[in-house]
N, C-alpha and C positions, 0 to 999 in steps of 0.2 A: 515757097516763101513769098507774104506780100510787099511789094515797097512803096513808097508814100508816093501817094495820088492813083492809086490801082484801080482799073474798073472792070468787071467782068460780068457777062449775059451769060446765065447756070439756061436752057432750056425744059423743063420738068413738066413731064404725062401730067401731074399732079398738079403742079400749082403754078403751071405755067410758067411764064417767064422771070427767073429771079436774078436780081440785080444787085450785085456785090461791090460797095466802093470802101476804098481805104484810102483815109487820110491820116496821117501821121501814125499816130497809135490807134486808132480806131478804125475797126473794120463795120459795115453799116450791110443789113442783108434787107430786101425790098421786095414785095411780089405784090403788083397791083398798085403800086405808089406807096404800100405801107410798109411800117416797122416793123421787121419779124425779129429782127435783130439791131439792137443799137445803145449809143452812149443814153439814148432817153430811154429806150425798155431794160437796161442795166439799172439805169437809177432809179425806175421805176418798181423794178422787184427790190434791189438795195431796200426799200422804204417800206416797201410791203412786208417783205420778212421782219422786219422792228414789230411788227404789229402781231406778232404771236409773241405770247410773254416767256421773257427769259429761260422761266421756271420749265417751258417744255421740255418732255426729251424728247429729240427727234435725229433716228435714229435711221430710220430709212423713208424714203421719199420716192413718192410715186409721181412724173410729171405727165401731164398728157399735153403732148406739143414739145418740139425741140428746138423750133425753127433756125437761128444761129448758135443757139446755145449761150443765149445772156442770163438768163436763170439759172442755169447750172456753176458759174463762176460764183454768181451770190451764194446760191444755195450750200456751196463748199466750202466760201469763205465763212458765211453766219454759223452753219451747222459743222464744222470741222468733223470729218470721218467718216461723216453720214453717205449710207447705201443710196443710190439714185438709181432707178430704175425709169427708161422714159418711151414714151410709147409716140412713135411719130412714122406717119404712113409714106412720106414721101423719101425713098431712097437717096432722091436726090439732095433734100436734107442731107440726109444722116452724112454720105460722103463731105459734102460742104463745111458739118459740125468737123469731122476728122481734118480737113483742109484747115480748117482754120485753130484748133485749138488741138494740135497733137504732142505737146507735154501736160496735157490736163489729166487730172487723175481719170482712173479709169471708171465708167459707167456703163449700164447694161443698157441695150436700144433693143427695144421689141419693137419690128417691122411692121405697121399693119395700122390697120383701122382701129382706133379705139373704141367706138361701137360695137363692133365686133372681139374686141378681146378684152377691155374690164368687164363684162359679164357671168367669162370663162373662169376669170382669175381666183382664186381660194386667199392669196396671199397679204397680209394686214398694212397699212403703213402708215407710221407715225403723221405726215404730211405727204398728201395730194394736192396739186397744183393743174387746174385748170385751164389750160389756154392754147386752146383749137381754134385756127384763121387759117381760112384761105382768104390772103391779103386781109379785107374788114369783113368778112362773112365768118359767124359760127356755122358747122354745121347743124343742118335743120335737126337732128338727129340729137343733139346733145341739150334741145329742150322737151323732149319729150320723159315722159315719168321713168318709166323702165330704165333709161340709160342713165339718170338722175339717180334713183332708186342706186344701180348697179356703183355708180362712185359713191354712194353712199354705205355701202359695205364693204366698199375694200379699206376704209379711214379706221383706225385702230380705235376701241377705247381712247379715250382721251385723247386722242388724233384732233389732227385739225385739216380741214381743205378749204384752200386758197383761189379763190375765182375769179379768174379776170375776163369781169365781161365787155371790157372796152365798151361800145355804143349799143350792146345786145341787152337794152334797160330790162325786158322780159326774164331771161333768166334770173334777175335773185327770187322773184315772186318764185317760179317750181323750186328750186335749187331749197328756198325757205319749205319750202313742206316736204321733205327729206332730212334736210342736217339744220342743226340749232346755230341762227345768226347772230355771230358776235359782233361783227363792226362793219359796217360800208362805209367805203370812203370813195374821194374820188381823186386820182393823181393825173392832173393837166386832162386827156383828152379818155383817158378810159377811168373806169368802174371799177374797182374790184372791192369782193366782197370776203370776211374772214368767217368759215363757219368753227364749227364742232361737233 
């Protein structure tokens, strides 16, 4: 349990030193000085999800990246029921997600590299959610075509995937010649982009 004004150093193989502060009701997760987790990347998807239109069904959700899990809160609040499947390489994560949010509905976490397992995947999903940082770095990996290509087939028929490319301005241009661009915007200091 955390109590107000918490602070704790997570050590992670992965992504190095992660830093967890809680103030009142909010818990804030940091690796490298930046937001993996916070009241601004809460509000930040909050607004981004508005941006696919009412009418979708979305039914289950693909995220690549879990960091604290402020996507996942929105994504259950907007989509009530929806299947979340989320694919995030740092173990360290995932215990941290469970640390911090263990009456949240349940979700499936696949271990591992994303480069390495959306390729493998056969499985469709109404919405994909794009957002790989170690601290402010994508990986190199996730602008090249092939791995572009590969989230681009796991997005259902009338699916949608959601890109946040924060300062990684390169990516919509490949991300654009794979899936059909419906809207870029820009909320305070990242990118993101809505395909189909």
């Amino acid at each position: 349990m955390w109590n107000i004004f918490d602070r704790k150093t997570i050590v992670s193989e992965k992504n190095g030193t992660i830093v967890v502060q809680s103030t009142f009701a909010q818990t804030d997760v940091f690796v490298g000085g930046f937001h993996q987790s916070s009241g601004y990347i809460q509000k930040m998807w909050r607004k981004a999800l508005k941006h696919i239109p009412r009418s979708a069904t979305v039914k289950t959700v693909l995220m690549l990246g879990l960091g604290g899990g402020s996507a996942v809160r929105e994504l259950q609040d907007r989509f009530r029921g929806c299947a979340i499947t989320v694919v995030e390489w740092d173990p360290a994560m995932i215990a941290l997600y469970h640390e911090l949010h263990p009456k949240s509905a349940p979700i499936v976490i696949l271990e591992g590299d994303a480069t390495i397992l959306i390729p493998s995947m056969a499985q469709k999903f109404d919405l994909v959610i794009v957002d790989l940082f170690k601290g402010n770095e994508t990986p190199a990996q996730l602008g090249d075509h092939p791995m572009v290509q590969a989230i681009a087939n796991v997005v259902a028929p009338n699916g949608f995937c959601l890109l946040n490319a924060f300062v990684s301005l390169n990516l919509p241009s490949i991300f654009d010649q794979h899936l059909s661009r419906v809207e870029m915007w820009k909320y305070k200091f990242n990118t993101l982009v809505l395909y189909s």
